[in-house]
MISELO-54445 format. One line per 2 residues: their letters; for each residue x, y, z of C-alpha. Coordinates in steps of 0.2 Angstrom, whole numbers. Example, Ala and Ser with C-alpha at 12.3 -4.5 7.8 and 13.67 -1.06 7.14 Angstrom:
% MISELO-54445
as) 62:-22:39 ~ 68:-5:36 .
//
This chain:
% MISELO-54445
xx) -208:-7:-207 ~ -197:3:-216 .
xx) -181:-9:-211 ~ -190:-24:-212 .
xx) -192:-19:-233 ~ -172:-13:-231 .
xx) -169:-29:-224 ~ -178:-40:-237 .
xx) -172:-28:-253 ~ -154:-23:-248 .
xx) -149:-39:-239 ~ -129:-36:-232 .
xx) -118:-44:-243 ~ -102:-52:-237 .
xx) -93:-51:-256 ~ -96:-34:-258 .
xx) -78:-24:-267 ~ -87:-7:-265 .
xx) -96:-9:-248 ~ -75:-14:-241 .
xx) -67:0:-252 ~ -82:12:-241 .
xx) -78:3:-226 ~ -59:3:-224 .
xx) -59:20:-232 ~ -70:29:-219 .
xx) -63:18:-206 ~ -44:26:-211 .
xx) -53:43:-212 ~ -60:42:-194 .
xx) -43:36:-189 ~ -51:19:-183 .
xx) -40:2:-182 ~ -42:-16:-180 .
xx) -59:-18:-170 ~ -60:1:-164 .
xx) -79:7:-170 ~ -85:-10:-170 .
xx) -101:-16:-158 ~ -97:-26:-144 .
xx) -103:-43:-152 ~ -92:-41:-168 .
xx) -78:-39:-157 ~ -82:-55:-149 .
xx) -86:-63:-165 ~ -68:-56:-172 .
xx) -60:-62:-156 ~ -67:-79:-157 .
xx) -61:-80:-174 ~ -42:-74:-170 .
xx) -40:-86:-156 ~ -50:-103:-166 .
xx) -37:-100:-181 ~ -53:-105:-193 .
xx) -70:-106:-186 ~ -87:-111:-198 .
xx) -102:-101:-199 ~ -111:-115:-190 .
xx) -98:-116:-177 ~ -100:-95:-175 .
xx) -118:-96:-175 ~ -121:-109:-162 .
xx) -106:-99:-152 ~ -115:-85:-153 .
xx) -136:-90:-152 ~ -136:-80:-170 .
xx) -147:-86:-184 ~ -140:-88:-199 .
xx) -146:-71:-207 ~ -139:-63:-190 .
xx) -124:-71:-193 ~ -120:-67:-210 .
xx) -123:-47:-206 ~ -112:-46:-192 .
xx) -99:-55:-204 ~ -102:-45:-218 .
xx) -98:-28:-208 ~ -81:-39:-204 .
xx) -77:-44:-221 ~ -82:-26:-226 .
xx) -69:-18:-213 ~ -54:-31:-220 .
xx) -54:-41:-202 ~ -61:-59:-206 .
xx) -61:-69:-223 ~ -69:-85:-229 .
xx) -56:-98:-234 ~ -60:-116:-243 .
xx) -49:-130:-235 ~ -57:-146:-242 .
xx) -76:-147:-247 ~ -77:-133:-230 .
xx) -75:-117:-229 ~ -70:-107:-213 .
xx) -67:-90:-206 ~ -48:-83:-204 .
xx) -42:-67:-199 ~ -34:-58:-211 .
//
């Protein structure tokens, strides 16, 4: 019940400057680089990313099975860590790596 009312209140935010500033820094204090620490699906998700050049959210979340909501917190923990970004190209906006 408890992560159900975390889930709703504290939704993960892709666009969050403190969330990536605690990310990378705890990352570089563990000594952690480019996926290492990561679950298995963001991996997979970062990989797919790398190796498309620019991927949408639709185009992930249909790769992947993933809902939206799914989607946007397994992305949120890889903008957080520096690894993926939105870019516009047109009236579309993709995923890159960094």
């Amino acid at each position: 019940m408890q992560d159900c009312y975390i889930d709703i209140r504290y939704p993960a935010k892709a666009c969050d400057p403190w969330a990536v500033y605690s990310a990378t820094r705890s990352r570089e204090q563990a000594g952690l680089k480019g996926t290492e620490g990561l679950t298995d699906l963001q991996k997979e998700i970062y990989a797919f990313v790398k190796t498309s050049g620019k991927v949408t959210i639709e185009e992930m979340m249909k790769r992947f099975g993933l809902s939206a909501k799914e989607m946007q917190t397994q992305l949120a923990v890889l903008r957080h860590c520096e690894l993926v970004k939105g870019q516009r190209d047109g009236d579309k906006i993709y995923l890159v790596t960094y």
